[in-house]
N, C-alpha and C positions, 0 to 999 in steps of 0.2 A: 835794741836793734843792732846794736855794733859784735852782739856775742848771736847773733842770728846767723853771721854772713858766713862763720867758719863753717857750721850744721847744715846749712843747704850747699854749702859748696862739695862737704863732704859726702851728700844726699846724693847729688849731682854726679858724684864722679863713681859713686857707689852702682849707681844706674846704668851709669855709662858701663862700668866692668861689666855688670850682671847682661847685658844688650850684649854686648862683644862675646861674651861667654856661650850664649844661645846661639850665636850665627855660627860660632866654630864648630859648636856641638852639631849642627843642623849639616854643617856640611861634612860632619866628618859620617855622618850616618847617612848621607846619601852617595856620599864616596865608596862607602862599605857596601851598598846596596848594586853600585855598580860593575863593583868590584867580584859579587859571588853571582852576577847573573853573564860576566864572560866566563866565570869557572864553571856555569851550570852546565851538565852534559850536553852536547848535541845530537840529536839524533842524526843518523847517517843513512844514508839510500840504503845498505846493507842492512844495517840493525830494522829499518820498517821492512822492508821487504819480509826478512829472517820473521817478523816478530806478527807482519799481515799472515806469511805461508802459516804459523803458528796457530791463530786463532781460525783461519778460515780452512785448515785441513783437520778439522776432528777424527775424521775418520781413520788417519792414520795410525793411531793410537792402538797397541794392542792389549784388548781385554785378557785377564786369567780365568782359565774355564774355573767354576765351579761346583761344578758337576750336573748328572743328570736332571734337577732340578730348578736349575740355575733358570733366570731369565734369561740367555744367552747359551744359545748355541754354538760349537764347533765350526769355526768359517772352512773347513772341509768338510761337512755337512750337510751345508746348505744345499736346496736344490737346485736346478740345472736352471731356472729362472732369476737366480739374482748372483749370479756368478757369469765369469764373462773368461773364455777358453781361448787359447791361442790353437792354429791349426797342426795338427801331426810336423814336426821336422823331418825330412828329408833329409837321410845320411847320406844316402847314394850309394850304398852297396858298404860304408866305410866301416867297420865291424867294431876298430878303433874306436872310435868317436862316438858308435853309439854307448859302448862300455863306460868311456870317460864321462859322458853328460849322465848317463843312467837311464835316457830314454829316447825316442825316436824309432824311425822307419828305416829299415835296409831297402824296402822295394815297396811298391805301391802296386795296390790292383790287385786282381783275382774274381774268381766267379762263385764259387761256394764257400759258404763261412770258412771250413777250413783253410783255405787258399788264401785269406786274407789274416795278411797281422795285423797288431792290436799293440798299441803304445797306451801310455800317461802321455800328457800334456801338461803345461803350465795354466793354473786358473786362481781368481783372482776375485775377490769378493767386491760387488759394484758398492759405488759410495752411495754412503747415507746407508747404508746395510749395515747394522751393529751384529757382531759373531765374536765368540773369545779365541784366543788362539791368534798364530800365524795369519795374514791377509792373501798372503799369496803360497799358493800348497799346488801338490800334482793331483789329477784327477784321470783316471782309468776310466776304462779300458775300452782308448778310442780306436777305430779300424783306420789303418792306412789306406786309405782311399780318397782319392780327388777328383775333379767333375771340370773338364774344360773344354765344355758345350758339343761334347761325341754325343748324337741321337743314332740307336740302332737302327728304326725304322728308315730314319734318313738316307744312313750308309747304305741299307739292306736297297732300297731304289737306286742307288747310285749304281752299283751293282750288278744291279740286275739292268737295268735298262744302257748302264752307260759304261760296265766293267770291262767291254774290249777296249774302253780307250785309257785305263788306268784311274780311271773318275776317283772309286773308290778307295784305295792306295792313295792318292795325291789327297785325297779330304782327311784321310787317316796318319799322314804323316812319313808315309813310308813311300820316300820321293826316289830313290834308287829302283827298288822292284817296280816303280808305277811307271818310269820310264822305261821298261822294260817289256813292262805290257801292255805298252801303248805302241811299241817299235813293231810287236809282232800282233799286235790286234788280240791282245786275249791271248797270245798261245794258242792261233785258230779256233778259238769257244774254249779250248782246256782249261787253263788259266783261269780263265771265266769260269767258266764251270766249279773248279777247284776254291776259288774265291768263296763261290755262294756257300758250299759245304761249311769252309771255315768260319764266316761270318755268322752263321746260324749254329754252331756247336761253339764257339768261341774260343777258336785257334784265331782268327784275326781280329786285332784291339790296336788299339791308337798306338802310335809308338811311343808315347811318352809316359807311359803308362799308368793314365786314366781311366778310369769305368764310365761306360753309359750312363747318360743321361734321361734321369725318372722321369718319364711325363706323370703327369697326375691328371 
């Protein structure tokens, strides 16, 4: 019994290191655990934002043609139904400007095809439309022409019934001469008179120069 007491004491204390040894180890691995989840990246408002525009904009992605066989088309190509056109620009006479951009309108309007120009425009393949190539390309050969609610039939009664007081001039835009031909009633019918020829050969047009409006 008396050669017992050294063996369990040394049993004892054996246990006791092997105990202390486990809690160190225990903590030093959870120290470490804490330690790599403040170093683990954050995500930032920027990086999800960046990283949602990413996966939720597929379509921005430009395909390479393959050729005529390809399952994918040319997105200048496509037809006039799944592309989306910006309207003719208005240089305004600036000859400049239209050179430097490569396209646009000097003047608007006219009555026979040849009378009227003819630009490209900017157009734009709509999404969810798969095309190889460029997304946004120019597209010909639109006419300079624009529609801000001039009815000929309209004017043509304004005119007629109401042109000694300038009716038709003031609806058309041209507020100098209408005052004019309101001061002298017509130009005693002349004026008048003068009006209706113009209006029906089409010497008289809106001053801003828009074309009639189509009824259908």
């Amino acid at each position: 019994m008396a050669g017992r007491g050294p063996v369990c004491y040394a049993l004892l204390c054996g246990q006791a290191a092997l105990l202390l040894g486990n809690l160190l180890l225990l903590q030093g691995v959870s120290r470490s655990h804490q330690h790599n989840a403040t170093e683990s990246p954050t995500h930032s408002p920027e990086t999800s934002a960046t990283a949602a525009a990413a996966v939720s904009s597929p379509s921005s992605d430009t395909w390479d043609y393959l050729g005529p066989y390809a399952p994918l088309v040319l997105c200048d190509h496509l037809p006039e139904e799944f592309i989306e056109c910006d309207d003719p620009m208005d240089h305004g006479g600036n000859t400049s400007a239209r050179d430097e951009l490569g396209y646009g309108c000097l003047k608007f309007g006219g009555q026979a095809y040849s009378d009227v120009s003819h630009t490209q425009v900017p157009c734009k393949a709509l999404d969810g439309i798969e095309c190889a190539g460029p997304r946004t390309f120019l597209r010909g050969n639109k006419p300079c022409i624009k529609y801000t609610g001039h009815y000929f039939i309209t004017t043509l009664l304004y005119s007629f019934f109401l042109g000694c007081f300038g009716v038709d001039r003031f609806c058309l835009g041209h507020t100098g001469t209408a005052v004019g031909k309101l001061l002298t009633l017509g130009g005693l019918g002349i004026w008048w008179f003068v009006d209706l020829i113009l209006l029906i050969t089409g010497g008289l047009m809106p001053s801003d120069g828009s074309n009639w409006c189509t009824i259908y």
